[in-house]
C-alpha positions in Angstrom: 25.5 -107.5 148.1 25.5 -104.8 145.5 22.3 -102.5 145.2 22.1 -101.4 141.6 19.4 -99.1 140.9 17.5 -98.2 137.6 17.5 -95.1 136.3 15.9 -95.0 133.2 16.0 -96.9 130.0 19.4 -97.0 127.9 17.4 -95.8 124.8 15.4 -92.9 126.9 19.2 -92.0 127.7 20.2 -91.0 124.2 23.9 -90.2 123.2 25.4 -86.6 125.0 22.2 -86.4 127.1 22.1 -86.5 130.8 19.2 -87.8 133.1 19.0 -86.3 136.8 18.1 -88.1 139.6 17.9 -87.9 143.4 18.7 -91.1 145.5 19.1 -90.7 149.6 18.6 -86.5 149.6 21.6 -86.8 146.8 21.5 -85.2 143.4 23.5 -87.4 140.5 24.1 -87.0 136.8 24.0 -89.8 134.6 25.6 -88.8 131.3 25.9 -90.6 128.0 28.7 -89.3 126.7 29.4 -90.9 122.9 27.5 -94.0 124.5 29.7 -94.4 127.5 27.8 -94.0 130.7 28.9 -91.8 133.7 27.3 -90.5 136.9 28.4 -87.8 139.4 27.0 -86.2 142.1 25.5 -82.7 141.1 27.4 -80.3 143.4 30.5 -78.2 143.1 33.1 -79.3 145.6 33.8 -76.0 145.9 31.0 -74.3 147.0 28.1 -77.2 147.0 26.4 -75.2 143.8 24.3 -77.7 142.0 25.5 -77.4 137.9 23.7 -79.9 135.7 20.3 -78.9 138.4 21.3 -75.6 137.9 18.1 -74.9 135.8 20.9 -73.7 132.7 21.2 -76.2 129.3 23.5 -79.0 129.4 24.9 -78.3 126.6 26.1 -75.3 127.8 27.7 -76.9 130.9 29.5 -79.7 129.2 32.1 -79.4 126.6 33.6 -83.1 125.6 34.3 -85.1 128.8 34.4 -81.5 131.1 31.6 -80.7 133.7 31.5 -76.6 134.3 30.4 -75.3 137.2 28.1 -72.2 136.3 28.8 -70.5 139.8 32.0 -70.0 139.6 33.6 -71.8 136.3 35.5 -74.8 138.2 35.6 -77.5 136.1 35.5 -81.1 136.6 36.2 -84.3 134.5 32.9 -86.3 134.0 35.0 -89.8 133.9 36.9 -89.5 137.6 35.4 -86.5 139.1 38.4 -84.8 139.8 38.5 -81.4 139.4 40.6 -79.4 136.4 41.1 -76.0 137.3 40.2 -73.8 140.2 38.4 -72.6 142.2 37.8 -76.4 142.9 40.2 -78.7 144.3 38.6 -81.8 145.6 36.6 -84.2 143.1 32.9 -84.6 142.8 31.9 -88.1 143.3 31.1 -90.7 140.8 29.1 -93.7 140.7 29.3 -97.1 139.1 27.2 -97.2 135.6 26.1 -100.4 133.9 23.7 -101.3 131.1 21.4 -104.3 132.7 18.8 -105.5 130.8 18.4 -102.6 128.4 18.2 -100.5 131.9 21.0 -98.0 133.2 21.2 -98.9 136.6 23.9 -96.8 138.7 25.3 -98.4 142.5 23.1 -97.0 145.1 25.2 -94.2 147.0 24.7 -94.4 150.9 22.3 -92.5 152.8 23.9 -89.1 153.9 27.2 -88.9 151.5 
């Protein structure tokens, strides 16, 4: 059984925007990029440093289909995750997206990943 989850409305989620959420004590991302939807959990793999909860504009922290880290400029890939330059070497986890009923729902991450 899958657990899809809304998280807001696809026209609240408006092109290059990003909505943050919290689901089980984890923070995820859900970004429209060019009307594609992504979502990945909100924490460095290198050093756990939340970047789009970072409190900084995210248009400052994502340039095209990248995800910068503001802590230490690691730099991840919004589609997979996985990470593009150091100081980070093990991806960030994504999520399932989908477009339900004019909803974006993402898969429910377990409790405690």
């Amino acid at each position: 059984m899958s657990n899809w989850l809304d998280v807001t409305s696809e026209a609240d989620l408006q092109k290059n925007k990003v909505c943050l959420i919290e689901i089980n004590n984890t923070r995820i991302a859900v970004i429209n990029l060019d009307g594609q939807y992504f979502a990945v959990k909100d924490v460095c793999s290198h050093e756990g440093f939340p970047m789009l909860g970072s409190g900084l504009d995210p248009g400052e922290l994502i340039n095209g289909e990248e995800l910068l880290c503001p802590r230490h400029g690691a730099r991840f890939s919004i589609r997979s995750g996985k990470p593009l330059c150091p100081p980070a070497f093990v991806p960030i986890e994504t999520y399932e997206v989908r477009i339900h009923e004019k909803m974006v729902q993402i898969m429910a991450p377990k409790a405690g990943k």
